[in-house]
CHARMM internal coordinates of N, CA and C (Angstrom, degrees):
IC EDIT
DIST 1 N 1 CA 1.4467
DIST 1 CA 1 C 1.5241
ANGL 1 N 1 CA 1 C 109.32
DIST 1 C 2 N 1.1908
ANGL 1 CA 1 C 2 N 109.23
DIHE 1 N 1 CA 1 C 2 N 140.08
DIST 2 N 2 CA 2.2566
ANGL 1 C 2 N 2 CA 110.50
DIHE 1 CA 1 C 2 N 2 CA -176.65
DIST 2 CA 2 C 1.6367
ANGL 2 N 2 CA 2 C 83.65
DIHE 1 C 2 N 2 CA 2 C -76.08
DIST 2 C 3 N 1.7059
ANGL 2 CA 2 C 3 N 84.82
DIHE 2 N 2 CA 2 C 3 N 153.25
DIST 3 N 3 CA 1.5854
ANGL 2 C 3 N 3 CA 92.25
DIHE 2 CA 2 C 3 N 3 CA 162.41
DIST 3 CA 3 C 1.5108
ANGL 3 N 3 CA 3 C 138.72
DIHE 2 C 3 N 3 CA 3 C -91.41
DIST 3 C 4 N 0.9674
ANGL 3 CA 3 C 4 N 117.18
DIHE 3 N 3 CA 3 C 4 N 150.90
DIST 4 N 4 CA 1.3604
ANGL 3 C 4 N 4 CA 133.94
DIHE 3 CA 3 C 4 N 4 CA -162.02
DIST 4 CA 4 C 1.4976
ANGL 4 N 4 CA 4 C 109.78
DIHE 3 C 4 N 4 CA 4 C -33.61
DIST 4 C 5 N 1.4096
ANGL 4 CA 4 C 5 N 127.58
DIHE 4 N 4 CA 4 C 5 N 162.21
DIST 5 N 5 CA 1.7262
ANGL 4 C 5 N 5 CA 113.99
DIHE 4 CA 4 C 5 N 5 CA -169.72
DIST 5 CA 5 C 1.6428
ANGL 5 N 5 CA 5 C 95.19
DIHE 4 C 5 N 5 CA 5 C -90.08
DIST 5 C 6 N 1.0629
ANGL 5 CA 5 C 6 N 122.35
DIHE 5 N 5 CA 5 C 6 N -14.27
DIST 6 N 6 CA 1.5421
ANGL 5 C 6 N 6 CA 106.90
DIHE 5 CA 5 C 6 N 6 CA 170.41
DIST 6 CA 6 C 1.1746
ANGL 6 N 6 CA 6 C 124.02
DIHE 5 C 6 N 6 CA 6 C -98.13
DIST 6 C 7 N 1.5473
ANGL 6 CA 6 C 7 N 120.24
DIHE 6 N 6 CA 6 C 7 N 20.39
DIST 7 N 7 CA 1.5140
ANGL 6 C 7 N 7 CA 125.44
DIHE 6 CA 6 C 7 N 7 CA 179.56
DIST 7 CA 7 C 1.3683
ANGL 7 N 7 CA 7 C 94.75
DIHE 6 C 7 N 7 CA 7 C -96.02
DIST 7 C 8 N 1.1294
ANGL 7 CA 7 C 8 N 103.06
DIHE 7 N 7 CA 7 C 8 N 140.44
DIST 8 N 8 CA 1.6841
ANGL 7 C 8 N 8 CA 125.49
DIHE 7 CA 7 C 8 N 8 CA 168.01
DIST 8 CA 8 C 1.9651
ANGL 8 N 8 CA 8 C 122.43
DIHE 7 C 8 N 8 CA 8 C -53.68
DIST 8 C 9 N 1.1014
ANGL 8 CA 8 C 9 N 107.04
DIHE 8 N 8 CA 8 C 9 N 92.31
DIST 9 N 9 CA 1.8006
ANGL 8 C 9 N 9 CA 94.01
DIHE 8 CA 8 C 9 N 9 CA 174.26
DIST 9 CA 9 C 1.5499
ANGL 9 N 9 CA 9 C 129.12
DIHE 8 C 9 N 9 CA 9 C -120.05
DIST 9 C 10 N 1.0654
ANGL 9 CA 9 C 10 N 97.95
DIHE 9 N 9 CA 9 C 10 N -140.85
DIST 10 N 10 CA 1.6601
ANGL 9 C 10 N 10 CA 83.98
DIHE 9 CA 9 C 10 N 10 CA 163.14
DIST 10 CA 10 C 2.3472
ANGL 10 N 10 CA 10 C 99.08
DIHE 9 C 10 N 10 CA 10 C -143.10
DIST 10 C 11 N 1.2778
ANGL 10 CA 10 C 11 N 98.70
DIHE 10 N 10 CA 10 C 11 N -172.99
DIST 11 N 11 CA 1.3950
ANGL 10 C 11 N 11 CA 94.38
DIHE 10 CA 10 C 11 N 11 CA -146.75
DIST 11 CA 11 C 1.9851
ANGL 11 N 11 CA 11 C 63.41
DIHE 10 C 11 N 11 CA 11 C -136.50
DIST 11 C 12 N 1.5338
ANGL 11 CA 11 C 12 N 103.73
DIHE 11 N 11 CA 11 C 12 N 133.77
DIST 12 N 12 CA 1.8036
ANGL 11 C 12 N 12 CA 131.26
DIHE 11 CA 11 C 12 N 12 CA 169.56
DIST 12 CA 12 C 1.3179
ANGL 12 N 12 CA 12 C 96.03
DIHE 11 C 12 N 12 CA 12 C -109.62
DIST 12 C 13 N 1.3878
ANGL 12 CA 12 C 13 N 107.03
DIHE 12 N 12 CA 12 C 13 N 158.63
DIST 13 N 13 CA 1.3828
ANGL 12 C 13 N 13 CA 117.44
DIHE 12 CA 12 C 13 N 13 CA 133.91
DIST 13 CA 13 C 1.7781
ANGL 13 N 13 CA 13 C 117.10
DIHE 12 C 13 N 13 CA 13 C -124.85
DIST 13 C 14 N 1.2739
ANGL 13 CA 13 C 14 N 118.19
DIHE 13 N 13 CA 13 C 14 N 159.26
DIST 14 N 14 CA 0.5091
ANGL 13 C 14 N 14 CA 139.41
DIHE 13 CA 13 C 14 N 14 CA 160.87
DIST 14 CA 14 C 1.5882
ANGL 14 N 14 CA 14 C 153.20
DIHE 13 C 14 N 14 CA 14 C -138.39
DIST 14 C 15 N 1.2772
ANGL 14 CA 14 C 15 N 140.26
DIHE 14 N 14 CA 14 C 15 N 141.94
DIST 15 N 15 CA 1.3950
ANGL 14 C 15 N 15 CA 142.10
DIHE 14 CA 14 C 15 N 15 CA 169.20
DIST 15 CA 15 C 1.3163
ANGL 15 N 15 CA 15 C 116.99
DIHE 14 C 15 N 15 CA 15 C -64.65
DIST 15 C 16 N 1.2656
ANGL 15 CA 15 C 16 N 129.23
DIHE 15 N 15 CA 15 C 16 N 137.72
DIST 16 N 16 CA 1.4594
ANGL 15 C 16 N 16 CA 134.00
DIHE 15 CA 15 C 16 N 16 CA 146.37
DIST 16 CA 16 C 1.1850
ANGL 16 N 16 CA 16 C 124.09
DIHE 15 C 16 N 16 CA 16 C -142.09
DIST 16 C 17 N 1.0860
ANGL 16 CA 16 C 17 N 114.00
DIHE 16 N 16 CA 16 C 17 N -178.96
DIST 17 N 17 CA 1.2836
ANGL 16 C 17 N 17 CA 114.61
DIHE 16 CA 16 C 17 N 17 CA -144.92
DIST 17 CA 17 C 2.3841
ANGL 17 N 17 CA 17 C 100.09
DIHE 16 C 17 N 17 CA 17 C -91.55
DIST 17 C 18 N 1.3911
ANGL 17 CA 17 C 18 N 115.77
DIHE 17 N 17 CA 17 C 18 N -164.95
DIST 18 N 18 CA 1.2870
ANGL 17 C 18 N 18 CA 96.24
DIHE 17 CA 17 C 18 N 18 CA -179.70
DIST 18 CA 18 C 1.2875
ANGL 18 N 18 CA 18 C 117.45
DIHE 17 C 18 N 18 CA 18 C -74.26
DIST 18 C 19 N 1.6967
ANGL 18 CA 18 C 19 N 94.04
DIHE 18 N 18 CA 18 C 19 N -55.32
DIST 19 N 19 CA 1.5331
ANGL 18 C 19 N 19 CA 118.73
DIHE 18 CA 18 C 19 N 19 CA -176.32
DIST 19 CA 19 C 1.4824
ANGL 19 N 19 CA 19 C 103.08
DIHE 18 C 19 N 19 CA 19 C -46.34
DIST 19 C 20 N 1.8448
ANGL 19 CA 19 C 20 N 113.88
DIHE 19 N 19 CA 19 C 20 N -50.08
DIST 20 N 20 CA 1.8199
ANGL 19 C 20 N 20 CA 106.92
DIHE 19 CA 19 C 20 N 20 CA -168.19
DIST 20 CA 20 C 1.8350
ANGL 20 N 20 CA 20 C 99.82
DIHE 19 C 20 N 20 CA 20 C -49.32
DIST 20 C 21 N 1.6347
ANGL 20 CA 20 C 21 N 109.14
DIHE 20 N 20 CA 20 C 21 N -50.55
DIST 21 N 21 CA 1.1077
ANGL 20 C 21 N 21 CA 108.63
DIHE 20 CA 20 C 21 N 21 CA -170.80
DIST 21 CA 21 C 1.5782
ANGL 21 N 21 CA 21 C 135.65
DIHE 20 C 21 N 21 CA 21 C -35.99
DIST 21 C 22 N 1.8208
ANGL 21 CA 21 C 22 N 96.62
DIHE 21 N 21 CA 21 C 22 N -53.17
DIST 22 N 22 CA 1.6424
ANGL 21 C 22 N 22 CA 109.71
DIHE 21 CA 21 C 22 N 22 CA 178.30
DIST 22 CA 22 C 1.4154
ANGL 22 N 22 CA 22 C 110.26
DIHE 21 C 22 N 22 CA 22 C -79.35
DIST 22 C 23 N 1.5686
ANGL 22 CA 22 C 23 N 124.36
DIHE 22 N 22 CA 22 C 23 N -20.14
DIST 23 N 23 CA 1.8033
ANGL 22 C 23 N 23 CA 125.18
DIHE 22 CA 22 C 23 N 23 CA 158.73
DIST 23 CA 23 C 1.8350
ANGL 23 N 23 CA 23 C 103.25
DIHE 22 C 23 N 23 CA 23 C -46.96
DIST 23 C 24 N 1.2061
ANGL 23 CA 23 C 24 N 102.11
DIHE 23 N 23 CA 23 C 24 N -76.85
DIST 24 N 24 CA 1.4793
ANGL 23 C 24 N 24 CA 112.68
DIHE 23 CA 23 C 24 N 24 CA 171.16
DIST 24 CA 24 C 1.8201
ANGL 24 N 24 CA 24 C 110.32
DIHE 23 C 24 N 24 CA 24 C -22.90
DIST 24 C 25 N 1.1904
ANGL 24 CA 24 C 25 N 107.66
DIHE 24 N 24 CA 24 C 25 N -83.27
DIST 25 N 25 CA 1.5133
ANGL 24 C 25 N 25 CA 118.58
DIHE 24 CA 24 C 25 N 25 CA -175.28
DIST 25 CA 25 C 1.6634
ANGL 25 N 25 CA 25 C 109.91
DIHE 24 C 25 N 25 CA 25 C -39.68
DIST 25 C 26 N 1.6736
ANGL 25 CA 25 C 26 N 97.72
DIHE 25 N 25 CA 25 C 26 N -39.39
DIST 26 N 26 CA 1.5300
ANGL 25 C 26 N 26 CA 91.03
DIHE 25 CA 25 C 26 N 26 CA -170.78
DIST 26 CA 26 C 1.4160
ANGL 26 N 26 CA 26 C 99.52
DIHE 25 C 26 N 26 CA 26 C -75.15
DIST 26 C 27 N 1.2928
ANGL 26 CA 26 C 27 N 132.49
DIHE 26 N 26 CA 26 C 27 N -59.02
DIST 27 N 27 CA 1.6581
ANGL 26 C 27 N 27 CA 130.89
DIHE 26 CA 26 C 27 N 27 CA 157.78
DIST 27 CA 27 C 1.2748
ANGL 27 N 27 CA 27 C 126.45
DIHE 26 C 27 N 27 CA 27 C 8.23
DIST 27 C 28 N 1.9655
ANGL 27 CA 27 C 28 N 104.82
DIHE 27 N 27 CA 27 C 28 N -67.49
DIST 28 N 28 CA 1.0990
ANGL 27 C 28 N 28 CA 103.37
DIHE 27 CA 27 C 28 N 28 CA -170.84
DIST 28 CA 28 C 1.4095
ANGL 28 N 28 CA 28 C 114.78
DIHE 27 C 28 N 28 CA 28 C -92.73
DIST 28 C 29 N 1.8366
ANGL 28 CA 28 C 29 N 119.01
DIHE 28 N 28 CA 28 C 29 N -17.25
DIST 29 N 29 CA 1.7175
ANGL 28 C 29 N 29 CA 97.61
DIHE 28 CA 28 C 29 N 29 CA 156.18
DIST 29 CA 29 C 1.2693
ANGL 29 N 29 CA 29 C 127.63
DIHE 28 C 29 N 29 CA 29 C -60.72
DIST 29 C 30 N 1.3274
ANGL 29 CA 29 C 30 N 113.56
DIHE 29 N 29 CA 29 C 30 N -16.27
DIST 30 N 30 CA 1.7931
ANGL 29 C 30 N 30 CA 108.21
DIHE 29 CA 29 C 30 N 30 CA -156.15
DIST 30 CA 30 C 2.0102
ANGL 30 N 30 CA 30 C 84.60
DIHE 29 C 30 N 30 CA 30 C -86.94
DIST 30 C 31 N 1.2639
ANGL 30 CA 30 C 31 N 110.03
DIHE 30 N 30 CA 30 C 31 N -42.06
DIST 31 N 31 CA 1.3337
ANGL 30 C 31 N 31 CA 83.18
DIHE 30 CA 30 C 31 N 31 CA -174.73
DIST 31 CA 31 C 1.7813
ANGL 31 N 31 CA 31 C 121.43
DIHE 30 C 31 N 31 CA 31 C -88.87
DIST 31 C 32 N 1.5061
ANGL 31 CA 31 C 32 N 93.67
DIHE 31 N 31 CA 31 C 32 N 2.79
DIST 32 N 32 CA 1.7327
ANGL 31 C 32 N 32 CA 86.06
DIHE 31 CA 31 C 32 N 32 CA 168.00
DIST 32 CA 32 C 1.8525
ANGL 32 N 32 CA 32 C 91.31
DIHE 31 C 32 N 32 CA 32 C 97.49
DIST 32 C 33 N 0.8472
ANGL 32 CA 32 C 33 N 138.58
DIHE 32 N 32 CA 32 C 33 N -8.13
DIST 33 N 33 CA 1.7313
ANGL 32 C 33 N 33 CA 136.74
DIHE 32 CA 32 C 33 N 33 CA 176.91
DIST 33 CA 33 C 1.7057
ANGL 33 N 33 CA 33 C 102.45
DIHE 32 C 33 N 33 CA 33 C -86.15
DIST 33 C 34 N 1.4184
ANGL 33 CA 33 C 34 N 83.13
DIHE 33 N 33 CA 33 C 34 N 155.61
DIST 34 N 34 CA 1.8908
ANGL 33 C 34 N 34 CA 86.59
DIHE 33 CA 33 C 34 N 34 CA 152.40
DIST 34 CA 34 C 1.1268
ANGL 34 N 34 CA 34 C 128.43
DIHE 33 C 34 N 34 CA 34 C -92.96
DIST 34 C 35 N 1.0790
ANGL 34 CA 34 C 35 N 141.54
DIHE 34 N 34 CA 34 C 35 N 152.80
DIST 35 N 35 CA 1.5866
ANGL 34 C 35 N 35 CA 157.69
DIHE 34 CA 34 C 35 N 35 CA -177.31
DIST 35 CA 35 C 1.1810
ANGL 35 N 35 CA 35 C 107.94
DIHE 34 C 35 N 35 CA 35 C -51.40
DIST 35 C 36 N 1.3329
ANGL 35 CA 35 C 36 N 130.58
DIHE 35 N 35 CA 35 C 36 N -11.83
DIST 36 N 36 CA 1.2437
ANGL 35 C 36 N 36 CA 119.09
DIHE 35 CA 35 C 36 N 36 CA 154.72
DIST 36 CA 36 C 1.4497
ANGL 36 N 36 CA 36 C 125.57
DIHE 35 C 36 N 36 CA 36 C -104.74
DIST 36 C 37 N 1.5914
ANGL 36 CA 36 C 37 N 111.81
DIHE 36 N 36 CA 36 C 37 N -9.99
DIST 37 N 37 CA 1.1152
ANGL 36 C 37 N 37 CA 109.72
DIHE 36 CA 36 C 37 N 37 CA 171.11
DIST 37 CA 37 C 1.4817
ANGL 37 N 37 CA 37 C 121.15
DIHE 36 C 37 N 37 CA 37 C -95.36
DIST 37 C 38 N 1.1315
ANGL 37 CA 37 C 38 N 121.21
DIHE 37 N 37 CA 37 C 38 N -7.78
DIST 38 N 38 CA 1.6796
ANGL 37 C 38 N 38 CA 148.10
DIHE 37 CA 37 C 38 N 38 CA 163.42
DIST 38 CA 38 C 1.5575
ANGL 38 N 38 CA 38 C 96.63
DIHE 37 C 38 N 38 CA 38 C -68.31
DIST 38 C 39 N 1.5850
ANGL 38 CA 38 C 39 N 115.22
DIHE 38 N 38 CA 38 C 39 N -45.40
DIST 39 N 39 CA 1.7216
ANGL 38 C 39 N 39 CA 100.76
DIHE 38 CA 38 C 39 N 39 CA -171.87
DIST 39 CA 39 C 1.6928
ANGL 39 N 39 CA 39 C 103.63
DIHE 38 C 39 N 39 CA 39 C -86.06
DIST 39 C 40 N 1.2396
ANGL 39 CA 39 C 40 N 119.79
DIHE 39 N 39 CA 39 C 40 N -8.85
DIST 40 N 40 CA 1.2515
ANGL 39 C 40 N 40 CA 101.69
DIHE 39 CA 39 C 40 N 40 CA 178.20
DIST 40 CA 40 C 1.6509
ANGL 40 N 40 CA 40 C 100.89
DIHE 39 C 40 N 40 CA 40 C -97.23
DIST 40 C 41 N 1.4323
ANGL 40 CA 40 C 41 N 130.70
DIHE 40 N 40 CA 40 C 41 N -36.57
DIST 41 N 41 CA 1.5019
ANGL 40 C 41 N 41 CA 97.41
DIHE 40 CA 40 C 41 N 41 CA -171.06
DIST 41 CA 41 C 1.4809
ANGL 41 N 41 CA 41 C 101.53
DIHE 40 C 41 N 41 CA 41 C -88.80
DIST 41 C 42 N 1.4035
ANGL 41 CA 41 C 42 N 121.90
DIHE 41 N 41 CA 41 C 42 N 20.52
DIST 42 N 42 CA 1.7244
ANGL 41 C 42 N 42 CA 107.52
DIHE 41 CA 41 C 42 N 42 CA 160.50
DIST 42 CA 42 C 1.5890
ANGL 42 N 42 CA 42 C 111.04
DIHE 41 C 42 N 42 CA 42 C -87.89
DIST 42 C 43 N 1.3635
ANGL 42 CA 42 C 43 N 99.76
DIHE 42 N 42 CA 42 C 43 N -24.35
DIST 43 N 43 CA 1.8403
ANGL 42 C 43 N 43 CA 102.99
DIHE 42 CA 42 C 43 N 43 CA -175.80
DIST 43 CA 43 C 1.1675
ANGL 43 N 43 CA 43 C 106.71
DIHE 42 C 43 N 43 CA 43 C -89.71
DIST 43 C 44 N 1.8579
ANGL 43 CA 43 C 44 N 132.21
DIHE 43 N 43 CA 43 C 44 N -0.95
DIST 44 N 44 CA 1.1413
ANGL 43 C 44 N 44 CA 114.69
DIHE 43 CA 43 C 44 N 44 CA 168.09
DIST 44 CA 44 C 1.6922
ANGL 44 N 44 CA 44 C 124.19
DIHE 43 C 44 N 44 CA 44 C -104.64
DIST 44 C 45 N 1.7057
ANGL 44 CA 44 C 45 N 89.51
DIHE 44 N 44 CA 44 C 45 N 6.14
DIST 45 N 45 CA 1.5521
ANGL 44 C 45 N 45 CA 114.00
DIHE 44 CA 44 C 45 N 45 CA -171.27
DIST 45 CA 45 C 1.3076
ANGL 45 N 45 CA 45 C 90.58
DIHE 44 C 45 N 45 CA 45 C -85.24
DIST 45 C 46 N 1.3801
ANGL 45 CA 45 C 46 N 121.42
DIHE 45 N 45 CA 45 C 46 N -57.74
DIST 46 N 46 CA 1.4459
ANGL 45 C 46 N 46 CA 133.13
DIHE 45 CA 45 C 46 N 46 CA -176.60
DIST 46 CA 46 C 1.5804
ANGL 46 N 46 CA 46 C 116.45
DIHE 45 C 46 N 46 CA 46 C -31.01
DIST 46 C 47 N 1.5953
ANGL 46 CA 46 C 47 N 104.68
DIHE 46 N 46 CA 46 C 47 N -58.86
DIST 47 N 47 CA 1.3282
ANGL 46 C 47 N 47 CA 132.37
DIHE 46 CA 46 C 47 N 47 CA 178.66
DIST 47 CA 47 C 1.1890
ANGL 47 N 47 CA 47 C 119.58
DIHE 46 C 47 N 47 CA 47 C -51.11
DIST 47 C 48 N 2.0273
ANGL 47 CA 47 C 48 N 101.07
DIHE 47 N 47 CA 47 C 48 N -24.64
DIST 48 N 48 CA 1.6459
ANGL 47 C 48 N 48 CA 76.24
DIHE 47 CA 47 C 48 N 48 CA -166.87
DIST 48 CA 48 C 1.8461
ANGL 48 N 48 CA 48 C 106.28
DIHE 47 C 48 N 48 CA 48 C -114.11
DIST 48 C 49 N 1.3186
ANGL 48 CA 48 C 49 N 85.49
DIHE 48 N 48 CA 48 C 49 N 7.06
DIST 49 N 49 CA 1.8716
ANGL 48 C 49 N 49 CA 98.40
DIHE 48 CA 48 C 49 N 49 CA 179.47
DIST 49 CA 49 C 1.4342
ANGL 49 N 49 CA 49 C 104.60
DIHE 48 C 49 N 49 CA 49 C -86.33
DIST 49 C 50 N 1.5165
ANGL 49 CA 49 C 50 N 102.83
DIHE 49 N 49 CA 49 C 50 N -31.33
DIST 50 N 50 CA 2.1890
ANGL 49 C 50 N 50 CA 92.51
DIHE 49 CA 49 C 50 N 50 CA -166.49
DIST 50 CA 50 C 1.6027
ANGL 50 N 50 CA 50 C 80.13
DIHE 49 C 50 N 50 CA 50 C -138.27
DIST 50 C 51 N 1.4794
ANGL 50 CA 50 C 51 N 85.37
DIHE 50 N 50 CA 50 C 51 N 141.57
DIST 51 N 51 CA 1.4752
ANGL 50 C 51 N 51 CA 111.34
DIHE 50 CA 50 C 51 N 51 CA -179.37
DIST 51 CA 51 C 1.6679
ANGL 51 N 51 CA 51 C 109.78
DIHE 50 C 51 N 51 CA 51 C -100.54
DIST 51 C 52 N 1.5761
ANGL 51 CA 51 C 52 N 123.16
DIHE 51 N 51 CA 51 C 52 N -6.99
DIST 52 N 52 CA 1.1492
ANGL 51 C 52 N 52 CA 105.09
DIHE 51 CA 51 C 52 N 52 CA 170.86
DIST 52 CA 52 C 1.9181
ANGL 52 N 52 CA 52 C 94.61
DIHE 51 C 52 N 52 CA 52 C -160.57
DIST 52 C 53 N 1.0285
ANGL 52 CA 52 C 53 N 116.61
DIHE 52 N 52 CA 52 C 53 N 159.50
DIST 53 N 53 CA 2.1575
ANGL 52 C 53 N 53 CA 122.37
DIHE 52 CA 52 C 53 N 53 CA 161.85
DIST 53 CA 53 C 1.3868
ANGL 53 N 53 CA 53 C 92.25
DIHE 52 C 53 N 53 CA 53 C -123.71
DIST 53 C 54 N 1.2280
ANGL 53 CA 53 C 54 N 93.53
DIHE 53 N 53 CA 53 C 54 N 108.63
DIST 54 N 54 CA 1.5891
ANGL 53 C 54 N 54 CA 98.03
DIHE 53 CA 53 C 54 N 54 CA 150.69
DIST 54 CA 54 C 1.6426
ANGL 54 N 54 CA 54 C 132.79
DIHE 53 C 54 N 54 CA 54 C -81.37
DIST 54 C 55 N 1.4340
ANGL 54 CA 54 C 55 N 102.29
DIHE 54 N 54 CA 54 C 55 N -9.52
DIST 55 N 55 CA 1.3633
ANGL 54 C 55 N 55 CA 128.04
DIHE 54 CA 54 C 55 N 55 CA 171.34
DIST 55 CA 55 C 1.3678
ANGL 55 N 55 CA 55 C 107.16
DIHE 54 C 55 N 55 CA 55 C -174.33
DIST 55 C 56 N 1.6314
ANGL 55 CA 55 C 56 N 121.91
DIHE 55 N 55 CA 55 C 56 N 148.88
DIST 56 N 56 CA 0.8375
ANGL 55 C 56 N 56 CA 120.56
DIHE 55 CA 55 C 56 N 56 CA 165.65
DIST 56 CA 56 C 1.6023
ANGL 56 N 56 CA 56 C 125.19
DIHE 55 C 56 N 56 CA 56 C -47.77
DIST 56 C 57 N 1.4233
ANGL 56 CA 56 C 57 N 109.56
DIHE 56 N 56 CA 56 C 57 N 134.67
DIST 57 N 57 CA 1.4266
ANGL 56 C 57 N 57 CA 108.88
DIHE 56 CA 56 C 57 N 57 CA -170.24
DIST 57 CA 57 C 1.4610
ANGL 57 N 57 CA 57 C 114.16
DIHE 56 C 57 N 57 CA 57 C 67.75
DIST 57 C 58 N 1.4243
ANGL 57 CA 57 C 58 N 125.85
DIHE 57 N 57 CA 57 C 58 N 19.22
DIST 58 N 58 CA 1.1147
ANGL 57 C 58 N 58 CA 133.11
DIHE 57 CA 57 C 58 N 58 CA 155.85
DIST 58 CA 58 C 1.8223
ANGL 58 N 58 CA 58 C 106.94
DIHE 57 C 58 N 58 CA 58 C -126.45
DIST 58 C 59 N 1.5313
ANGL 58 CA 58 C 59 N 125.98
DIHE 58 N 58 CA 58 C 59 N 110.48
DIST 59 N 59 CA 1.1779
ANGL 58 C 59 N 59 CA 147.98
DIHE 58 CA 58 C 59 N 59 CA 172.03
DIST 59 CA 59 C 0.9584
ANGL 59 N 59 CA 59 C 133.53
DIHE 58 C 59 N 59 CA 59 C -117.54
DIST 59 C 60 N 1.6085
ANGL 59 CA 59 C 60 N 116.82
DIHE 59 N 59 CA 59 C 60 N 119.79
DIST 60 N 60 CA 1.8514
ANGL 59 C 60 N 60 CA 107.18
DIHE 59 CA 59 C 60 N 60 CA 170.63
DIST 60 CA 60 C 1.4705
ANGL 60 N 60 CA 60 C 105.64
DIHE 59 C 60 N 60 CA 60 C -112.72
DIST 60 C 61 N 1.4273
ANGL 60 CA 60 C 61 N 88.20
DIHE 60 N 60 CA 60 C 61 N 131.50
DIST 61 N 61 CA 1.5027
ANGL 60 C 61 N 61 CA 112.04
DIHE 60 CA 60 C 61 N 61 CA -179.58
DIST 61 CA 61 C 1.9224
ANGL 61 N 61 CA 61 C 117.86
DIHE 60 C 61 N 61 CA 61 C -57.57
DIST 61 C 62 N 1.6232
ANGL 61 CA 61 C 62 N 105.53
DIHE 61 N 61 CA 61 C 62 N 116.27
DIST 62 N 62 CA 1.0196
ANGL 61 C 62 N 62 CA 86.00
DIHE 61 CA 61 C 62 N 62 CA -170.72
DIST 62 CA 62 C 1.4472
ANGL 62 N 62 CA 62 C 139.14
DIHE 61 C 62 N 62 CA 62 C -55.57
DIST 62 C 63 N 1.4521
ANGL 62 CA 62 C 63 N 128.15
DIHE 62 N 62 CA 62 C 63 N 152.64
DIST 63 N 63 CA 1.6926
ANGL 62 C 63 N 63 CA 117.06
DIHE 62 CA 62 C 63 N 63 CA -171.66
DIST 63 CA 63 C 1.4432
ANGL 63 N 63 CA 63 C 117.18
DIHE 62 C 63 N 63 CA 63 C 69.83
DIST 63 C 64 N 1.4693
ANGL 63 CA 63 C 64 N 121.65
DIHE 63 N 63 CA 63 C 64 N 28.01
DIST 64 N 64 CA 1.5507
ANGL 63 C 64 N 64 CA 107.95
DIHE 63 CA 63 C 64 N 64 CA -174.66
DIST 64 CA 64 C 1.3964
ANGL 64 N 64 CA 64 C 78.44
DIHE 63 C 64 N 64 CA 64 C -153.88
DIST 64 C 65 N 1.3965
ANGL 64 CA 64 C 65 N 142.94
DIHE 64 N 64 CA 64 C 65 N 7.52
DIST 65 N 65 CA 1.2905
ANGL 64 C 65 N 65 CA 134.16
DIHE 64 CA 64 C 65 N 65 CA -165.16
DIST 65 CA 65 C 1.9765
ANGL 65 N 65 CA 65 C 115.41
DIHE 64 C 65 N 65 CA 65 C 8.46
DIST 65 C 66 N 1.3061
ANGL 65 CA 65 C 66 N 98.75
DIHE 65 N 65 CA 65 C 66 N 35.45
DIST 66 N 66 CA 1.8245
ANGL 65 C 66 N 66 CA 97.86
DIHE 65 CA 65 C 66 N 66 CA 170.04
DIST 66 CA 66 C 1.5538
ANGL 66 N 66 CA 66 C 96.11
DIHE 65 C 66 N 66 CA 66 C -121.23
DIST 66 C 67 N 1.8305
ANGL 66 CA 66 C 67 N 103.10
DIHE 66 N 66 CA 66 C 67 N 150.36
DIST 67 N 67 CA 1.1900
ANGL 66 C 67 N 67 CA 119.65
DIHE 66 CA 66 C 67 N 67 CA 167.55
DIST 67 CA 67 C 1.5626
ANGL 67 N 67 CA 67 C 117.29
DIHE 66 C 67 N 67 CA 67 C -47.63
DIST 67 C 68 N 1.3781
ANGL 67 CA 67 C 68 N 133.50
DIHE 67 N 67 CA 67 C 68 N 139.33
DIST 68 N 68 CA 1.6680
ANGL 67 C 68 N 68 CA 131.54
DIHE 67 CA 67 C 68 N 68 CA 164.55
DIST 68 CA 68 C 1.4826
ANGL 68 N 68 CA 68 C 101.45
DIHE 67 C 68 N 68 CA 68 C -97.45
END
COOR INIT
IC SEED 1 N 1 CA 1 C
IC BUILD
């Protein structure tokens, strides 16, 4: 879950690419969020299933140290 709007964080920027961009955009209309709040609870969903990419399309599931 993102944290709360009165919790303290810090603020990234970042680049991506076009395509990541309009994936993203389409993401966050279909579920009704903004694009930044769609990129944070997908990057904290991400975070909490795989504990490491050693390459794209290479994932270990977090807590099981085996590839998914």
């Amino acid at each position: 879950m993102a944290a709360p709007k009165n919790h303290k964080g810090i603020a990234i920027m970042l680049y991506m690419s076009t395509e990541l961009n309009e994936k993203l955009s389409a993401s966050a209309k279909k579920s009704g969020r903004s694009k930044v709040t769609e990129a944070m609870f997908r990057l904290e969903d991400h975070l909490n299933l795989f504990e490491s990419i050693a390459t794209p399309g290479q994932r270990f599931a977090a807590g099981t140290g085996s590839k998914d």
